[in-house]
N, C-alpha and C positions, 0 to 999 in steps of 0.2 A: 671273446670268452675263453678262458684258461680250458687247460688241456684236461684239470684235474675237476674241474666245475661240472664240465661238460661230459667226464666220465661218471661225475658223481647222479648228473641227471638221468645217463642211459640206465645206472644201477636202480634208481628209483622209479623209472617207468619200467622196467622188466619184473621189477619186484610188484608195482601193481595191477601190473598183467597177471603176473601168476595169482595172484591173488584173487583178481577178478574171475579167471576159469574156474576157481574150486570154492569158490563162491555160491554156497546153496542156492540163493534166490536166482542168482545168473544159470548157474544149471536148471531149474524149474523153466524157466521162460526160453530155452533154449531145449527142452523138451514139446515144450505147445509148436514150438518151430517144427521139432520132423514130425511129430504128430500133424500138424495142418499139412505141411506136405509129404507126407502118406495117404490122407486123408483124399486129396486133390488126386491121387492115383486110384485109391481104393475104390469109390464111390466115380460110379459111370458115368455117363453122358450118352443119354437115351438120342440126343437130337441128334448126333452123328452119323445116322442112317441117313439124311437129308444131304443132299451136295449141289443142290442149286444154288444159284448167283445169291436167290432170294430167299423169304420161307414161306411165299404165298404162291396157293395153289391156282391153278388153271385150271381146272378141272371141269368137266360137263356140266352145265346148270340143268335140270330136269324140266318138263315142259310139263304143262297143263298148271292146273289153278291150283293153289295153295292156303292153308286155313291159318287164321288166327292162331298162335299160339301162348297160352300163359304156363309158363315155367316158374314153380314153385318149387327150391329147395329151402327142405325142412331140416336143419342143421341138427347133426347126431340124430335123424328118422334109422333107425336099424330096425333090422326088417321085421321080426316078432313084432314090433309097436301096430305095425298095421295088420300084422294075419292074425292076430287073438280079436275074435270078433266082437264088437263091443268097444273098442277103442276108439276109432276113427268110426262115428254112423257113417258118415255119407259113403265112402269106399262101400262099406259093406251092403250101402243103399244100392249103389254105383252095381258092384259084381252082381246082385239077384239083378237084377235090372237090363245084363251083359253088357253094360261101357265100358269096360275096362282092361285093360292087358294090365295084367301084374306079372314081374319079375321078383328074383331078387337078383341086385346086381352086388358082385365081389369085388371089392376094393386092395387094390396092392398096397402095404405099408410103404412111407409111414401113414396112417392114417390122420393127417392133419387137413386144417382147411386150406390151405392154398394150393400143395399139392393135387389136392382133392379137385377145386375149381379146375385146375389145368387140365386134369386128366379130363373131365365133364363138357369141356369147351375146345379141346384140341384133339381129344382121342390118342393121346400119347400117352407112355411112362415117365410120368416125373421124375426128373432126380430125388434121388435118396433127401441129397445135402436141401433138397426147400423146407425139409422139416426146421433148419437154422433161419430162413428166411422167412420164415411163418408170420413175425411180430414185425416186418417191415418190411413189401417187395415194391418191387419196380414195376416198369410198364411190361408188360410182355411181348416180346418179340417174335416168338412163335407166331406161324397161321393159325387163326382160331375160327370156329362158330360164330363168334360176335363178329370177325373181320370179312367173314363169308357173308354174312346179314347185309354190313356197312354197305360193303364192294355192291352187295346188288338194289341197293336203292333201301330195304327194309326200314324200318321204322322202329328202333329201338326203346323201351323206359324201362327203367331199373328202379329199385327201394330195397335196401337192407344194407346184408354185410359190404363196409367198406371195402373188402379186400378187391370184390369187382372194378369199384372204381380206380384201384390203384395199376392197377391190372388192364385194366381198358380206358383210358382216357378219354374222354371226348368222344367216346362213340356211341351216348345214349342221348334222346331228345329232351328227355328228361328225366332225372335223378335226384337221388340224395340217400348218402348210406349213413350207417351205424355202426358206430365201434364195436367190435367185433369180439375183443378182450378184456372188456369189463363185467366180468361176469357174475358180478352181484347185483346186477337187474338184468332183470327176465320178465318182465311186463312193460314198460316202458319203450324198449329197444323192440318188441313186436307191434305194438300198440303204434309207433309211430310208419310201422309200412304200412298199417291195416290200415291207416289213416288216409293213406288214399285211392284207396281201390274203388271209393264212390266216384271220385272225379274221373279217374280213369276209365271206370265202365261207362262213365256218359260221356265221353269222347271215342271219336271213333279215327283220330290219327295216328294210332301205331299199330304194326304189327306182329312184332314180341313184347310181352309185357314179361319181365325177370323181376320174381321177390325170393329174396334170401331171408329166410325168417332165423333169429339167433336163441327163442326163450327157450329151448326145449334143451339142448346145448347147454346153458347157462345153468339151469335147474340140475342138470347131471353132473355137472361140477361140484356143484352146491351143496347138492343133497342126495344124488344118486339115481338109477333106476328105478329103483322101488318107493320113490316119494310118491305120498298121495297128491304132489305138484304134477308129477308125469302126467298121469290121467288128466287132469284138469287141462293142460295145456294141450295136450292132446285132441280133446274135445274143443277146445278154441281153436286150433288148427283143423278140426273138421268145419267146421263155421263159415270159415274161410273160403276153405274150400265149396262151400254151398255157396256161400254168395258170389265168387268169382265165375261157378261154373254156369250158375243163373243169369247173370250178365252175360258175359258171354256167347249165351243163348238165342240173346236178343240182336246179333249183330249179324247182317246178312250175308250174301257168299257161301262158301261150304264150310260143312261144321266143323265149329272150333274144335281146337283138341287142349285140354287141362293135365301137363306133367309134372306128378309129385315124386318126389324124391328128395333120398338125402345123399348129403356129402361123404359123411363118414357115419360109422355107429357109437356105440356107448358100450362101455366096461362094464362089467359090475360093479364096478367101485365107482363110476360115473364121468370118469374120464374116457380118453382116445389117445392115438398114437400109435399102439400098439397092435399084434397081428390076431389077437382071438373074436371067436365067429363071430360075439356078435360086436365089434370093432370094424371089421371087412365083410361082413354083410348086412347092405342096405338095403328098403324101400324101395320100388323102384315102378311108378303106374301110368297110363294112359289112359284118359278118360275122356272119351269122345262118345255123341251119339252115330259116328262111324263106324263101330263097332257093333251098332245093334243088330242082334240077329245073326250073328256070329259068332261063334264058340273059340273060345282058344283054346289048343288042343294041349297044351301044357302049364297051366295056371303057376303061375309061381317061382317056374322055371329058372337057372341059377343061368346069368349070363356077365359079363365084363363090363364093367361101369363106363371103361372106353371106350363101349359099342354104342351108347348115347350118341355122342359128338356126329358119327354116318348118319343113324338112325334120325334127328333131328333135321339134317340135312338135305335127307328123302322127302321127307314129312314138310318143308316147308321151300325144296324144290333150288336149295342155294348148293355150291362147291364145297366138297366136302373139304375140310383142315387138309395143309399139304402133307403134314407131319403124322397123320390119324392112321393110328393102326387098328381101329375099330371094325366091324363090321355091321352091317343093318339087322335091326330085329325084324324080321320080317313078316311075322303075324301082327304087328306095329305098322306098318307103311299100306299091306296089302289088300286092304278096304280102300284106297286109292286107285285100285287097280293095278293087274296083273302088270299091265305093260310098266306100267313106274317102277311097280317093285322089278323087275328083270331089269329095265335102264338103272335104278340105283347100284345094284349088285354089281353090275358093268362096271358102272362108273366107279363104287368101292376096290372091285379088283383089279381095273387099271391103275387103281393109287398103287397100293398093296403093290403092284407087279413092281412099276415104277422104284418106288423105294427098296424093293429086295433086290435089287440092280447093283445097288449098290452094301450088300453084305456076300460073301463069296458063299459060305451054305446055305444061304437062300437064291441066288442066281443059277444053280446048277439045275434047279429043277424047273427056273422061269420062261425058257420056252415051250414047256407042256402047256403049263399055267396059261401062258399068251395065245397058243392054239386054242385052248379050250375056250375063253376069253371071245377070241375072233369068233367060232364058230355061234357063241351065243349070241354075239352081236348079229350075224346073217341070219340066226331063226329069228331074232327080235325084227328085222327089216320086211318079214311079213312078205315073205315069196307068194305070187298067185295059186291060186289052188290050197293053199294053208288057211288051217283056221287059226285067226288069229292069239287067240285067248288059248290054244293048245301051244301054238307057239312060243308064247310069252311064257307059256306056265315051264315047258322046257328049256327053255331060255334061262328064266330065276333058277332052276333048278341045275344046270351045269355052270351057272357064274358064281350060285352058293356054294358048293363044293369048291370049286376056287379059291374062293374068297377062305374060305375056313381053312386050308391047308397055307394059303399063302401068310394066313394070319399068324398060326401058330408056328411057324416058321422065323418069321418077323421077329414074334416077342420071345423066341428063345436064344436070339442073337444078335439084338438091335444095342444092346449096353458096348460100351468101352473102357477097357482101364488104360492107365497110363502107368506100366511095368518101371519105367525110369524113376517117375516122382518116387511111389512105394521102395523101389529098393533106396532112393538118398533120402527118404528120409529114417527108411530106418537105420540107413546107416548114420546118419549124424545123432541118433536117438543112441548107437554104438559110443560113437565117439564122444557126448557127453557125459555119458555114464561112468565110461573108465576114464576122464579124466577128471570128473567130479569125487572118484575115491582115489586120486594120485595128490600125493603129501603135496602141498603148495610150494613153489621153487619159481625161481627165473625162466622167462622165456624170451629167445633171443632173436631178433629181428630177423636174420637168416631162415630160422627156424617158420616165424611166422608168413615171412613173402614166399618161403615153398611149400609152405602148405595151401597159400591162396591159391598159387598157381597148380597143385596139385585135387583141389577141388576142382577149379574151372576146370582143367582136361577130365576130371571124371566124369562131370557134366554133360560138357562136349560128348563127350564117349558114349555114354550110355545115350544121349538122346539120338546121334547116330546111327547109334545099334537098335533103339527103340524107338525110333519116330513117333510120329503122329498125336502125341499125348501133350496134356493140355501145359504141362511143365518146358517142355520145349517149344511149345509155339510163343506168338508175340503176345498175347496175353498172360504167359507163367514169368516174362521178365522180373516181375518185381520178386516173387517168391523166390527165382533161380538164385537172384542177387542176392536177397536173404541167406538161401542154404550155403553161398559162399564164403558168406562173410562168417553164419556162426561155426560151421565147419571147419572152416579155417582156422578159428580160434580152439576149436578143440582138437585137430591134428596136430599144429602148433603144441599143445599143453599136452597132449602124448607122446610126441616126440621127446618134449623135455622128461616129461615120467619117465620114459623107456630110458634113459640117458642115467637118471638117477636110478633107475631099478639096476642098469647093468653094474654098478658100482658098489653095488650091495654083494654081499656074500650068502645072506639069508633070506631067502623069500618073504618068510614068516613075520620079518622083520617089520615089515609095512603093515603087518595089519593085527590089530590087538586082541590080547587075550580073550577070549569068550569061557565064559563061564556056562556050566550044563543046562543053564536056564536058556541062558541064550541061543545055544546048539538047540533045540527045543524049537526055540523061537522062529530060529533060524528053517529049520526043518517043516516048519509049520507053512511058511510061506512060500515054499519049496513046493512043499506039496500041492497049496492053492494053485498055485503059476501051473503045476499041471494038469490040474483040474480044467484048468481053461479053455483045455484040447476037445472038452464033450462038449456038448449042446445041452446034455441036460443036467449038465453042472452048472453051468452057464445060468437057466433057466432057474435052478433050485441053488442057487451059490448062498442064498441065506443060510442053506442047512450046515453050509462048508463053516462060515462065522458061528455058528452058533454051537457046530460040534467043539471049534478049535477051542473058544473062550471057556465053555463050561469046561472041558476036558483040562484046562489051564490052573483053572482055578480050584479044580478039584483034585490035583496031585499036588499043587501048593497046597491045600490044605491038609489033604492026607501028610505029606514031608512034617509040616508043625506037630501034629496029630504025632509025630513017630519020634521026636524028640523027647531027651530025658525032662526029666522032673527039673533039674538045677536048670536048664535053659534060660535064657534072658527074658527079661520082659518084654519087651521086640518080638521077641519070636512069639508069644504068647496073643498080643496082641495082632501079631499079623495072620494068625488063626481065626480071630472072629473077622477081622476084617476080609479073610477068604471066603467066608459062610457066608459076608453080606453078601457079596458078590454073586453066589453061586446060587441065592433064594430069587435077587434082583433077575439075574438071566433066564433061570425057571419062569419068574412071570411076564418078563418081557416079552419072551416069545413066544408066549401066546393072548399074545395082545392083538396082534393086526399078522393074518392070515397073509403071504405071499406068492411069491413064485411062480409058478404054472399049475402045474399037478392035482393042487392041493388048495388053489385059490377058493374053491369052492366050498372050502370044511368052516363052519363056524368059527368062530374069535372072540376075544370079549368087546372089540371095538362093536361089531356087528348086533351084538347082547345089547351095549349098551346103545347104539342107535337107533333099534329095533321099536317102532311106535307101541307104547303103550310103557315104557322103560328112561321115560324124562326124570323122573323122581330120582332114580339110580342114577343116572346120567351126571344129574348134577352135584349125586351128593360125593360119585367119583371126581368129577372137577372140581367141587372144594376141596376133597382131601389131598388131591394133585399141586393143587394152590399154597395149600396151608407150607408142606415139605420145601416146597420150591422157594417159598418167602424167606425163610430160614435159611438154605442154603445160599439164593443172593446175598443174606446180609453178614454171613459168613467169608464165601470165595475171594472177596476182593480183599481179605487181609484182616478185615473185623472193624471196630470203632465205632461210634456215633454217625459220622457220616455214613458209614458201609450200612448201619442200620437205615436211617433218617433212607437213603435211595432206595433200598431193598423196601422199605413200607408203602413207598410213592408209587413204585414199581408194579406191587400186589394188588395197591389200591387200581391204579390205574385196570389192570387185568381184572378184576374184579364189574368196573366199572363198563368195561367191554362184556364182559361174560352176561351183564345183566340184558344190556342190549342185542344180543345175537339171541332170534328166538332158534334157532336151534339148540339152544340148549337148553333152554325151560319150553319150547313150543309155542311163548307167545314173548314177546319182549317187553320186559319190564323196563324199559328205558327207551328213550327215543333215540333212533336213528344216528341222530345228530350225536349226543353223547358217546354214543360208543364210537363214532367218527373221533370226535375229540380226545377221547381216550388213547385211542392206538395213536396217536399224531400224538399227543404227550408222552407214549412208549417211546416212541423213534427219539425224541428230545432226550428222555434219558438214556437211552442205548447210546447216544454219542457222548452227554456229559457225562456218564460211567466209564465213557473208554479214556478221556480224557483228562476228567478228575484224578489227581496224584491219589497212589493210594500205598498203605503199610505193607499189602502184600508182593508190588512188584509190579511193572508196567503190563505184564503179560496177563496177572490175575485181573487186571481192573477189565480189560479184552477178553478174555473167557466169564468176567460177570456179565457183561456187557450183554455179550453170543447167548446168554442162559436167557435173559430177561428177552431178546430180541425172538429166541424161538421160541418161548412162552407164548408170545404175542401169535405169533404165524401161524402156528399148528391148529387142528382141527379142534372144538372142546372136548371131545371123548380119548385123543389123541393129550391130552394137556397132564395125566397122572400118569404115562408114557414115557413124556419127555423129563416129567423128576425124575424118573425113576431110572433114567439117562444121566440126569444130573448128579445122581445119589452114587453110581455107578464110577461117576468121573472125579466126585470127591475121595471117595472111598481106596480109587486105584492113588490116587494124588498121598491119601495115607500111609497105602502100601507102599510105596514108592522112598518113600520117606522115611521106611523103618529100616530100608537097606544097610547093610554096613560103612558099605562107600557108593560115591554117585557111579550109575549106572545107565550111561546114556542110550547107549542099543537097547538095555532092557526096557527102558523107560520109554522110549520110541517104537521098537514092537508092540507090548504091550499097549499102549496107548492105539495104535492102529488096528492090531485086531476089536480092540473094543471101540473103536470108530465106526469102523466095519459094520458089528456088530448090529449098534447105534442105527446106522443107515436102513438095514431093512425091520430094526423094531419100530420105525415110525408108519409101519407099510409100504416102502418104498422093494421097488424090483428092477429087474433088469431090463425093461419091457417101459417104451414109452406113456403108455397110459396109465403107467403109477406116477409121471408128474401132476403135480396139483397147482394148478396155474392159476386159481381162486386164493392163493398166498399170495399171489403178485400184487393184489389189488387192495390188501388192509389196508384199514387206514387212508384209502385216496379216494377223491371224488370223481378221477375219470381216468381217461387213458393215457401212460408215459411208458414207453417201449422199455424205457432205459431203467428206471427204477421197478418197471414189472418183473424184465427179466431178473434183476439182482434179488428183488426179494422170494423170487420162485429159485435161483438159484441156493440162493439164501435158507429155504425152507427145506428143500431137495437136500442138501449137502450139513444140515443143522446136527446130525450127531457125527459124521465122520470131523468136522471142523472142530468140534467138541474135543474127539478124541485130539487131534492135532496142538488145538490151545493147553490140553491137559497134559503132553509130553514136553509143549515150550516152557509150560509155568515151570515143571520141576525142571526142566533145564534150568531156566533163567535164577531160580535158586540156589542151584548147586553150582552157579558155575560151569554150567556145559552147555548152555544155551548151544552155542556152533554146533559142536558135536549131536546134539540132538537133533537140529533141523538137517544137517547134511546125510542122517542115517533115514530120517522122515524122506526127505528129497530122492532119496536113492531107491529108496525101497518103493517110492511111484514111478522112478525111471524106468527101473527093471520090468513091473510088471507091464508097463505103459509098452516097452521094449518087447516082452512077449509074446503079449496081444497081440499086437503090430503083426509079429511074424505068422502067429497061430491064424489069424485074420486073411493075411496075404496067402498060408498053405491050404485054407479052405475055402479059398474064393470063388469057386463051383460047388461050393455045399447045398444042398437041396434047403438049407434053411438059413444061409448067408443074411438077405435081408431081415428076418423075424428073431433071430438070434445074436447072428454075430455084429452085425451095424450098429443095432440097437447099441450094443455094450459098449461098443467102438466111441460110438458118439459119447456117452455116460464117463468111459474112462478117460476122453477128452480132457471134457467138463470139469473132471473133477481136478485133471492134473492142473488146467487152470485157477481153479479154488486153491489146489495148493500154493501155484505160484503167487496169487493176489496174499497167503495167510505167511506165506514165509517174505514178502517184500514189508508188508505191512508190522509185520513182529518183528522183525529185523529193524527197520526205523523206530521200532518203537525203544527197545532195548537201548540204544543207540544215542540217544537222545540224551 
């Protein structure tokens, strides 16, 4: 190969090197990079307390006889459901009666089910990150309850949510679960556990019987707390419960014991996830006639959903979890006798001791603990001359103090970060940012193999200086690999930047005029990134989007408003098109009620949900309908065809709307049809993206998105989302009366009202405003893959909006690039932020319920972006 060929190759690989660093969509995807490894630092590793070979516990098995137990959880049972009297008869039967210990037990976020099951079976703190593993886990490998049961011969059967079985494999005699995440049946998915509890009571070969019951759960997706569904299901789950505790009854040995509890709680908005009371306070009873004749001297009592796991373990005499930082309820065990409860408490604080061995401010104070410990063991051995039963009672009584200092000890120091991952990843979340706004140039082989090798020794380095974190051990290899590689490419593309900066004589030079709107713009986002630093910004960040937009559009308007008489027609028009703007924001946001605070204050979603209010209901979802029609067959550019899909489109929505009784209260259509309807939306939402269109490959994609989140959104939520639309046409107008294209304007602007978008559909910073009842339109059963997308899909439905509506006028004017690289940056930065704000208040008293949350959300989203800038980019392209 010639000298001059082969010079001419290097020149065109360094050329699409640099091209590729400052590459919006490769910057997006190279931000989800130090975001995940951040992430892998940020969020702890609760199991790290443990340092045996193994994770199964050894621990004392308790003597004497053991009673049948049926373990019922009532999925989303929060604990109101059962103290308002009248809800549950039999409970209330159950309390005048005295069978019962009732709790409420407090749940750590997130409040999801699988998290949930661990904590109830293991007695541990779940990771944060299982709220991402929610929709699909693995076996568990923890010591659990169930592997305590197996190990001592026990006799297992299970019926309900599938997640048990995914979860415990092969350790029940007999099973069969239920999809857990279809949550448009709520009859069916309970009907088929209850369906065997006849067979069950007339056998007498097991000894825990587990039902996960799902419809209560489902109903609160669906329709909320305040469905006159609750009640009903409610009352079916007392039923239940009479007939199980009936059976039961009849089985010989000592008396059975009946524990009902839930997982997690319910929103008021009828979801979970998130940290408000009644979300992390649940249910929580024992119902025994061991109890009879016995008062418990604190009815109701608030205790740790992870003191189940010991407590269960007392009560049916197996090893407690090796990993259980629970403690035994003890008005729960002590109708067994004293001497059980004193040997449980032992046995619980020898865990306890054992595990605080290995965190260093919990060891300092573990030989107290251990004497103490010792000593109650010797009164428990019943010296002669002792009564035995004052014994035991002193005994429980110096291993429970114990046990509670050793506990709370435990969970204020059992988490881990990994200090190395968080700093590289925010640092490559650095280095792509500034090299994704460095002008595109050559990058020179030199340049790139010292940067490889100058990530590896950072690597090297910090995990030297920071051991022990899950990025430096053998399981972070593939991630390390990652951060080298795209690190590498962005030191690499800095170095060349700095090389061409130094060659400059003007700073300035690099970066483009800004116009006062833009400084504005600028400033605006400025300010949000610092808002980030509160908690209860964080918490109320709707109020932040919603001051910025109206305050935006209402100095544009006022500026029109202050022009002479001779002014252009442009300007005159861009006057009412201010006013649309600033009527549409006024009623948006007080459509659906958010944030924390103020969650509680009426809405008009809430007006119109409100039973007796279907009439309105529906006659708000025609007129939501009617606008929305119009604007599909407008967006994609206009014509006959843009019509002919926009009428198919309505029809279809129409055709759905009849069949969902939620919106009339009784459904005018069968089932099936509106099944077939939303299945025919999905069909046009691809032939729309697809179909060439007059407006521009971008327009036919944001028709597409309009007609896709019609379908997804709640019906009271459906004159919301035009009014989103009306919102996205209208800045699309404004945009367009510019003098010259305006790519930063046109890219702010479009993001603040994304923003915006995002919490007028009710959406908040708090996981229990996901609606995971979008995952499932339109399908007949469970697919992880397409649930997530369309719950993503539904979640992310106006900030995407705003996104397509700064590409379209990109893609018009000619700045497509330039629009998506100032979109792209401006999620780097705040992604970059957060990161740090995150990492400076990682001992925040409200770290988990504020800042994670968000962590995760602004993940998610930066993902969304990278899938909307890969996808418009090929499309343009094309």
């Amino acid at each position: 190969m010639s000298r001059g060929r082969l010079k001419g190759l290097f020149i065109i690989r360094n050329e699409v090197m640099g091209s590729l660093l400052t590459n919006p969509t490769f910057s997006a995807f190279s931000y989800i990079i130090g975001c995940f490894i951040f992430m892998m630092g940020y969020f702890p590793t609760p199991r790290s307390i443990y340092s045996g070979n193994n994770s199964y516990n050894e621990s004392v098995v308790l003597e004497g006889h053991s009673p049948k137990l049926v373990w019922m959880i009532i999925d989303a049972l929060r604990a109101d459901f059962t103290q308002d009297d009248g809800k549950v008869a039999f409970l209330d039967k159950m309390k005048n009666a005295g069978h019962v210990r009732s709790y409420v037990a407090l749940v750590e976020p997130p409040t999801v089910t699988l998290p949930r099951v661990k904590a109830l079976t293991t007695g541990t703190v779940p990771e944060f990150l299982d709220v991402l593993r929610n929709y699909d886990s693995g076996a568990l490998s923890q010591d659990s309850l169930v592997q305590s049961l197996h190990a001592a011969g026990r006799r297992l059967v299970f019926y309900g949510d599938d997640t048990w079985l995914r979860l415990f494999p092969e350790s029940f005699v007999r099973q069969e679960g239920t999809h857990s995440f279809f949550v448009n049946d709520y009859t069916e998915v309970d009907n088929n556990v209850t369906g065997h509890l006849a067979a069950e009571l007339a056998r007498d070969d097991w000894d825990v019987l587990i039902l996960h019951y799902l419809g209560l759960d489902h109903i609160g997706h669906l329709a909320g707390p305040n469905s006159p569904l609750i009640g009903q299901k409610l009352s079916e789950m007392s039923d239940v419960m009479e007939t199980l505790y009936r059976g039961i009854g009849r089985f010989s040995g000592p008396p059975p014991v009946l524990v009902v509890c839930g997982d997690h709680g319910m929103s008021e908005a009828g979801s979970h996830g998130g940290s408000s009371a009644p979300e992390t306070q649940v249910a929580l009873h024992f119902v025994s006639p061991l109890y009879a004749g016995q008062r418990q001297a604190e009815p109701g009592r608030r205790v740790r959903q992870l003191d189940l796991a010991p407590t269960l373990a007392a009560l049916l005499g197996v090893a407690v979890p090796a990993e259980s930082v629970g403690r035994v309820l003890e008005d729960a065990v002590l109708p067994l006798g004293r001497r059980r409860l004193a040997a449980a408490l032992i046995n619980t604080g020898r865990q306890l001791l054992r595990l605080s061995g290995n965190l260093p401010h919990a060891a300092a104070s573990a030989d107290v603990e251990a004497e103490i410990l010792s000593r109650a063991e010797q009164l428990l051995s019943s010296e002669p001359g002792q009564d035995p039963e004052e014994a035991a009672e002193r005994a429980a009584a110096a291993a429970s103090g114990a046990v509670q200092r050793l506990q709370a000890k435990l969970l204020a120091g059992a988490a881990q970060h990994d200090p190395a991952a968080m700093v590289l990843g925010a640092l490559l979340l650095v280095l792509t940012l500034v090299a994704s706004c460095a002008a595109p140039g050559p990058v020179s082989a030199a340049a790139l193999a010292a940067a490889v090798l100058g990530c590896a020794a950072a690597l090297l380095l910090l995990c030297g200086l920071l051991p022990g974190g899950r990025l430096c051990a053998a399981d972070g290899a593939a991630p390390a690999l990652l951060l080298v590689g795209a690190g590498s490419l962005g030191v690499a593309h800095l170095c060349s930047a700095a090389g061409r900066l130094s060659r400059r004589h003007r700073l300035h030079d690099m970066w483009p005029h800004l116009s006062p709107l833009d400084w504005l713009l600028c400033g605006g986002c400025g300010l949000h990134l610092l808002s980030l630093g509160a908690t209860s910004f964080i918490e109320e960040e709707h109020q932040t989007w919603y001051f910025f937009t109206t305050t935006l559009w209402l100095l544009l308007l006022w500026a029109e408003l202050r022009r002479r008489p001779g002014a252009p027609r442009s300007a005159s028009r861009r006057g009412w098109l201010c006013a649309a703007q600033l009527l549409t924001c006024g009623l948006l946001r007080r459509w659906n009620q958010t944030g924390d605070k103020w969650l509680h204050l009426p809405d008009i979603g809430d007006w119109l949900t409100a039973e007796g209010h279907r009439p309105w209901l529906a006659a708000v979802w025609a007129a939501g309908l009617l606008p929305l029609a119009v604007l599909l067959s407008v967006s994609g550019g206009g014509g006959g065809s843009g019509a002919g899909w926009a009428a198919a489109g309505a029809l279809c929505l129409l055709l759905r709307g009849l069949a969902d009784e939620r919106l009339l209260g009784v459904a005018r259509l069968p089932a099936a049809a509106g099944l077939w309807a939303a299945q025919a939306v999905y069909l046009l939402v691809l032939s729309g993206a697809l179909w060439p269109s007059a407006g521009g490959r971008v327009a036919r994609l944001r028709r597409s998105w309009l007609l896709l989140g019609a379908l997804l959104v709640r019906p009271h939520n459906l004159a919301a989302w035009a009014g989103c639309a009306l919102q996205s046409g209208v800045l699309l107008a404004w945009l367009d009366t510019l003098p010259a294209p305006a790519p930063l304007t046109a890219a702010l602007t479009a993001h603040w009202t994304g923003m915006a978008a995002f919490f007028y559909m009710g959406n908040s910073n708090s996981l229990s405003s996901v609606d995971i009842s979008a995952g499932y339109v339109g399908l007949t059963g469970h697919n992880s893959a397409v649930a997530v997308l369309l719950t993503a899909s539904h979640t992310y439905a106006g900030p995407v909006l705003g996104l397509l509506t700064a590409l379209q006028y990109g893609e018009k004017h000619r700045c497509f690039r330039a629009v998506l690289l100032a979109l792209v940056t401006v999620r780097g930065l705040v992604l970059l932020v957060y990161c740090c704000l995150s990492a400076a208040f990682l001992h925040h008293i409200f770290v988990w319920t504020v800042f994670s949350p968000k962590l995760l959300y602004e993940a998610a989203w930066t993902a969304v972006v990278a899938a909307v800038a890969a996808v418009t980019s090929m499309a343009v392209r094309r």
